[in-house]
C-alpha positions, 0 to 999 in steps of 0.5 A: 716290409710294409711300405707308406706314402707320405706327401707323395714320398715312399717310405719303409716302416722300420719299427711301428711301436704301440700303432703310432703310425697317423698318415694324416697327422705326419703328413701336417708335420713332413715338410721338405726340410726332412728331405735330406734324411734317410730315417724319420722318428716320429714319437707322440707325447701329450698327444702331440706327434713329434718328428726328427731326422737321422742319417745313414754313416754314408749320408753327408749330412750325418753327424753326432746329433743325427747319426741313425746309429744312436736312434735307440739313445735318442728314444731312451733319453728324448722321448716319453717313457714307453711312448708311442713311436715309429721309425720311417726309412725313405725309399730311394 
């Protein structure tokens, strides 16, 4: 699997639909607040790139809204029709 840094932080290139994929456009994005999670979805929309957090089931944050298992949902429901987008897991 290809691996990236993000602001100093490695992670896993799960899924990178139609080249989503900007290092500098999600390093302006990434703040610490995404720390927390094992897997950033980043999706672009009207030319603006958009980042969310899940969790693995053994994460403590892991919840309804933010479960790794319903990331194919988030992406049918939230996201722009055949929108570009990744999938990011953090490298421990």
């Amino acid at each position: 699997m290809k691996k990236i840094k993000i602001n100093e932080k490695e992670f896993e290139v799960i899924k990178d639909y139609k080249d989503a994929i900007e290092i500098e456009k999600i390093e302006e994005l990434y703040t610490d607040y995404f720390d927390n999670y094992d897997y950033i979805l980043g999706d672009w929309a009207y030319g603006k790139l958009r980042l969310k957090g899940f969790c693995d089931k053994t994460n403590k944050q892991n919840n309804k809204i933010n479960s790794y298992d319903l990331i194919e949902e988030y992406i049918k429901k939230y996201c722009a029709y055949e929108c570009k987008y990744f999938i990011l897991k953090k490298c421990i």
